[in-house]
Backbone as a ProteinNet text record, in pm:
[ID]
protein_1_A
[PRIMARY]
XXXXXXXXXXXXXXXXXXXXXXXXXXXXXXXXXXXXXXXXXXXXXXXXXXXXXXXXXXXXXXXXXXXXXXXXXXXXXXXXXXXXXXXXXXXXXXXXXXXXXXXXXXXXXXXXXXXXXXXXX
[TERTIARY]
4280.8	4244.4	4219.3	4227	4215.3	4147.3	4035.4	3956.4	3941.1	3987.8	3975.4	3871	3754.5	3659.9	3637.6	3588.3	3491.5	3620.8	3706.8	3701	3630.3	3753.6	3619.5	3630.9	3575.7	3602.7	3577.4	3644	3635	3676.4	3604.1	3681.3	3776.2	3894.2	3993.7	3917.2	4022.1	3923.8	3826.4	3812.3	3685.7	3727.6	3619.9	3677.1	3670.2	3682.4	3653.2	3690.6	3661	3706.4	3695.3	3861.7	3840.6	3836.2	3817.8	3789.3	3850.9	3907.8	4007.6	3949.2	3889.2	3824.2	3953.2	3979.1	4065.1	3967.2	3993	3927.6	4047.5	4051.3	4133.1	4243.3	4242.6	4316.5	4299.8	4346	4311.8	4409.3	4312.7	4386.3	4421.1	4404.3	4461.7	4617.9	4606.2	4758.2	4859.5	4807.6	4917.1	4921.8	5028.2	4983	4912.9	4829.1	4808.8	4799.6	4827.4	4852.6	4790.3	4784.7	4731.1	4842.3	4905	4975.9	4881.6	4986.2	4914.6	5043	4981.6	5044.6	5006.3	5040.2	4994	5061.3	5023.3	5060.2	5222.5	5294.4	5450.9	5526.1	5445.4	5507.9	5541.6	5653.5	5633	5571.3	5505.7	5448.2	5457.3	5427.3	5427.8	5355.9	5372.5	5357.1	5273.9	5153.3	5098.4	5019.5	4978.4	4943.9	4943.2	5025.6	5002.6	4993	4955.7	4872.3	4884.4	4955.4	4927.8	4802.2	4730.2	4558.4	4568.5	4678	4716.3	4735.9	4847.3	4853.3	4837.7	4747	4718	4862.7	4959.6	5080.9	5042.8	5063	5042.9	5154.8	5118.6	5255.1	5181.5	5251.5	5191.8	5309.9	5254.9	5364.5	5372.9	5484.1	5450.9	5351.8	5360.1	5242.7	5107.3	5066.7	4978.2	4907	4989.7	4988.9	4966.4	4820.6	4722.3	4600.3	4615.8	4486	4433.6	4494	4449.9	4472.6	4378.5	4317.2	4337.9	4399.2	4392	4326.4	4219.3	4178.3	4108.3	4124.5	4092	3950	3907.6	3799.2	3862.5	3891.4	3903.9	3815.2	3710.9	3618.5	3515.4	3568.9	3485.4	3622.6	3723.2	3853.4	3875.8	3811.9	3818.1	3975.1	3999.5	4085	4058.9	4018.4	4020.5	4057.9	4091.3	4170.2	4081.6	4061.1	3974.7	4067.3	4025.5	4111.2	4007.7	4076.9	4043.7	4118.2	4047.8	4172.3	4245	4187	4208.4	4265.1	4381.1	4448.4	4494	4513.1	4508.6	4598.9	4720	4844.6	4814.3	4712.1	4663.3	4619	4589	4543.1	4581.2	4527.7	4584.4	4560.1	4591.8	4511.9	4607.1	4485.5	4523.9	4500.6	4597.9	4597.6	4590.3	4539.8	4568	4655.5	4712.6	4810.8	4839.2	4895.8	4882.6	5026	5109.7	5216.9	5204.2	5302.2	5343.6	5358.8	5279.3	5306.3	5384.2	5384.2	5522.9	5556.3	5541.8	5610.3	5586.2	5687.3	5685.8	5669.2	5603.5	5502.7	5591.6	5667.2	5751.6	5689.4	5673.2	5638.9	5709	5797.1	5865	5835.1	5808	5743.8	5645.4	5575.8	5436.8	5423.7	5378.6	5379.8	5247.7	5120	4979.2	4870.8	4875.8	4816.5	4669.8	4588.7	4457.1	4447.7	4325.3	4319.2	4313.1	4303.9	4354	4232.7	4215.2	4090.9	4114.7	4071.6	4111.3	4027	4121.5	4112.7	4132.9	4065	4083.4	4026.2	4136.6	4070.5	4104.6	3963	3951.5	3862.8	3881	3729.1	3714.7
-7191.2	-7056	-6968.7	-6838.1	-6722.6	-6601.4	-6587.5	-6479.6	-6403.5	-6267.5	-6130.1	-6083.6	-5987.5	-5921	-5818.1	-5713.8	-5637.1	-5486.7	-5495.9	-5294.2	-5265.8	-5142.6	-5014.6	-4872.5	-4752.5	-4615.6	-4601.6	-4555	-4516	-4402.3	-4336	-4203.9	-4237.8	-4145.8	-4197.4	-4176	-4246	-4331	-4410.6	-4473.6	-4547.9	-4701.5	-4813.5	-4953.9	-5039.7	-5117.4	-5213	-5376.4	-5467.7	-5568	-5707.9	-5719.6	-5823.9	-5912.6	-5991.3	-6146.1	-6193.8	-6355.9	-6423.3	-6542.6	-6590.9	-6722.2	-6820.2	-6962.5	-7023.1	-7159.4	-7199	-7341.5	-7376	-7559.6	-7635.7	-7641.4	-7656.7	-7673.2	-7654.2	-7693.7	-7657.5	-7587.7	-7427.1	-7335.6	-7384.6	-7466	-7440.6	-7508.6	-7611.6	-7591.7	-7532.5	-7408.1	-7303.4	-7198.5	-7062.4	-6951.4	-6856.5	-6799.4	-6705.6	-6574.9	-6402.4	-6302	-6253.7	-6133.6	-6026.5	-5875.3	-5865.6	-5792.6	-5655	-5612.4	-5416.9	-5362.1	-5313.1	-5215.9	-5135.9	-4972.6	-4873.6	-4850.7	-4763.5	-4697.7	-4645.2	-4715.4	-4650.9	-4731.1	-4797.8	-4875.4	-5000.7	-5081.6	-5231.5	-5268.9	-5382.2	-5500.9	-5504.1	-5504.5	-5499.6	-5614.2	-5660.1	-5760.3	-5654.3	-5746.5	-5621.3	-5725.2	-5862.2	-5920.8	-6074.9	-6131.1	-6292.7	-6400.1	-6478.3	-6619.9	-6737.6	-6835.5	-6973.4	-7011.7	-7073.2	-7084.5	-7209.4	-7301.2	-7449.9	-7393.8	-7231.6	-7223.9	-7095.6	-7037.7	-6894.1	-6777.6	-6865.9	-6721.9	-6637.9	-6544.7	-6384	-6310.4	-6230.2	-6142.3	-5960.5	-5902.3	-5766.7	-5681.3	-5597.8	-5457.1	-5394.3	-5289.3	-5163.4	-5090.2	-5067.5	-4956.7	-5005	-5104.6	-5161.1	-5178.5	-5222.2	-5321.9	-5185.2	-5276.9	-5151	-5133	-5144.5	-5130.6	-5225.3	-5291.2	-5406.4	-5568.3	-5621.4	-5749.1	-5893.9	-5966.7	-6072	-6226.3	-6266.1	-6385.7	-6517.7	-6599.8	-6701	-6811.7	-6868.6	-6949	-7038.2	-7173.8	-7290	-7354.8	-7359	-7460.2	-7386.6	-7226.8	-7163.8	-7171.7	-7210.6	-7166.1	-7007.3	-6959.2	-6821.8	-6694.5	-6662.8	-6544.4	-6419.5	-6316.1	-6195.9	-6107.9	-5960.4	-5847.1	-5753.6	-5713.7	-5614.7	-5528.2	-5392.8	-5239.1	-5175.3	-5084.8	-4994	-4863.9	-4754.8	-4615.1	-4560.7	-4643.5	-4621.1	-4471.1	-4480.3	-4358.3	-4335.8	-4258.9	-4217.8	-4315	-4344.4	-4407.8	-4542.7	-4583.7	-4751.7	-4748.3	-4658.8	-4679.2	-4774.8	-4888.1	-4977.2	-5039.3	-5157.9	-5311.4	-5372.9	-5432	-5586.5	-5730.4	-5747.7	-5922.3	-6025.3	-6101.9	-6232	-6326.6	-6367.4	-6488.7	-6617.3	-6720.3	-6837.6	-6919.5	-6988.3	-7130.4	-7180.3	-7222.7	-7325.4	-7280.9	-7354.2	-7300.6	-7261.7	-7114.6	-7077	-6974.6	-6933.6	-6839.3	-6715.2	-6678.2	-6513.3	-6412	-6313.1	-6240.5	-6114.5	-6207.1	-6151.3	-6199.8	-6099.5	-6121.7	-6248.3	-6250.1	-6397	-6501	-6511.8	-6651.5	-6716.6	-6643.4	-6705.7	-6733.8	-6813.5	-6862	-6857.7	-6862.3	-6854.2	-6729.1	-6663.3	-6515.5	-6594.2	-6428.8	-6408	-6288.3	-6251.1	-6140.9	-5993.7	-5915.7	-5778.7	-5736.4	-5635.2	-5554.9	-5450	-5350.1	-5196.7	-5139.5	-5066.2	-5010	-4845.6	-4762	-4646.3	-4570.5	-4473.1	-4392.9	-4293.6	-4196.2	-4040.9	-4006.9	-3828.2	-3788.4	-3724.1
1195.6	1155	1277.1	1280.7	1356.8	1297.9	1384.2	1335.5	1441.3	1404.5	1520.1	1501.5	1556.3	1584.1	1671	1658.1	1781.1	1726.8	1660.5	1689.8	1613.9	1598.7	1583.6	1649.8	1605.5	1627.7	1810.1	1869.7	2062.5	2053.7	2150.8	2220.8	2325.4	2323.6	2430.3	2597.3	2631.6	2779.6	2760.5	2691.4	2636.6	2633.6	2566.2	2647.2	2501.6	2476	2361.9	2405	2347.8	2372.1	2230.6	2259.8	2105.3	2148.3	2047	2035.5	1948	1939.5	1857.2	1908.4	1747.5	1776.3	1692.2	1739.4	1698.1	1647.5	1557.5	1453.2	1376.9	1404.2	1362.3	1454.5	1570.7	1659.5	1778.6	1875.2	2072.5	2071	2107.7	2161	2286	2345.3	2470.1	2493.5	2384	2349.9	2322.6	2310.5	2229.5	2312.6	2272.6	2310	2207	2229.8	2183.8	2251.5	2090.4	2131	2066.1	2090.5	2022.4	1963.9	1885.9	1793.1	1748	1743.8	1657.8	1598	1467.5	1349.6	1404.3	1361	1346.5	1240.6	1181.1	1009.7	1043.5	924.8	968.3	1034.1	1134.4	1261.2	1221.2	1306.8	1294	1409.3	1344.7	1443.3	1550.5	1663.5	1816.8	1856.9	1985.3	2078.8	2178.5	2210	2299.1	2409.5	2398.5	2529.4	2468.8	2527.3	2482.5	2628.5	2574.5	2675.3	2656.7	2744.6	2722.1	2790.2	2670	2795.3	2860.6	2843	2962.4	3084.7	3099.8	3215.7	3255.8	3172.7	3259.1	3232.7	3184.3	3198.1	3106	3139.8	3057.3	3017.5	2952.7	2926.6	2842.9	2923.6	2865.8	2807.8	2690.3	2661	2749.3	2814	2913.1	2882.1	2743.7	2696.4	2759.3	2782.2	2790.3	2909.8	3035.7	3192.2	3280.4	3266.9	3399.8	3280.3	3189.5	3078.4	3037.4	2975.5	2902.5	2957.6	2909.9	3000.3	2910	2873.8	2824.1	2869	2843.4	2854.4	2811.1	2853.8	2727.8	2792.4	2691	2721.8	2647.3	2674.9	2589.8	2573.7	2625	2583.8	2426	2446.8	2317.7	2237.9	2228.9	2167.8	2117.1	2232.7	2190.2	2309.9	2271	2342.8	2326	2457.8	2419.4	2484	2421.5	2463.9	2493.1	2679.8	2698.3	2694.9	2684.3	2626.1	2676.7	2793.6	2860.9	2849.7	2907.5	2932.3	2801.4	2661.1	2538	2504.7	2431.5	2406.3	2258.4	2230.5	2038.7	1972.8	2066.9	2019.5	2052.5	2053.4	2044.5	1938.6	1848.3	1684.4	1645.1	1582.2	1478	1443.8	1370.6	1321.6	1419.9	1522.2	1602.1	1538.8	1544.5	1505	1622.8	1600.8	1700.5	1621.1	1704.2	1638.5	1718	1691.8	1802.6	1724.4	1832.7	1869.7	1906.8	1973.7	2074.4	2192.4	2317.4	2442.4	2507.4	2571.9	2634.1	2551	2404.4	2345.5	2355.6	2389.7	2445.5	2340.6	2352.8	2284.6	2158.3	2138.3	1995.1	1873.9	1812.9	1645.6	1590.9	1620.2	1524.6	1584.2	1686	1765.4	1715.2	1614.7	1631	1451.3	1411.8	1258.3	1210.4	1313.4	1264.5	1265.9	1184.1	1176.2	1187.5	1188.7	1173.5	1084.9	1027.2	988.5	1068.3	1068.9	1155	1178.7	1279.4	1294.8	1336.2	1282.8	1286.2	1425.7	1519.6	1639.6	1618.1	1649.9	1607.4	1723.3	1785.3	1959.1	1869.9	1890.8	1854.6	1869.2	1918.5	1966.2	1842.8
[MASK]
+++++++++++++++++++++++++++++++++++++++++++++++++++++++++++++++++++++++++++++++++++++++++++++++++++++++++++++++++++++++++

């Protein structure tokens, strides 16, 4: 299982940081990411992680803002979000595979539930 946490309403330029706790499995076997809708939109890939070896992977939209990192011993992964801008609106998901998988929506077979991110002054 995968459970996201921590958004929530920001003013742009402003910081947030999620969390994606993983139960019933070693995250550190896997990768996990973090995904965002926005209304209208499809699914996006926005920062994923194998926590065995540290590789990362960021959206453009993203690299210079946002921070991905993992704790395995909490099986937790999370997405710091900085420099927050209107067009980061959305429900982030965390999701998790198999190590190595690159941060495409179809890669990944194990959702979490979403958590609504919302930048506005």
């Amino acid at each position: 299982q995968l459970q996201a946490s921590g958004g929530g309403l920001v003013q742009p330029g402003g910081s947030l940081r999620l969390s994606c706790a993983a139960s019933g499995f070693k995250s550190d076997d896997y990768a996990i990411g973090w995904f965002r809708q926005a209304p209208g939109k499809e699914r996006e890939g926005v920062s994923c992680m194998t926590l065995s070896t540290g590789v990362t992977e960021y959206a453009d939209s993203v690299k210079g803002r946002f921070t991905i990192s993992g704790d395995s011993a909490k099986n937790r992964v999370y997405l710091q979000m900085s420099s927050l801008k209107p067009e980061d609106t959305a429900v982030y998901y965390c999701a998790a595979d198999g190590p190595g998988s690159s941060c495409l929506v179809g890669e990944y077979g194990h959702w979490g539930q979403g958590t609504q991110v919302t930048v506005s002054s």
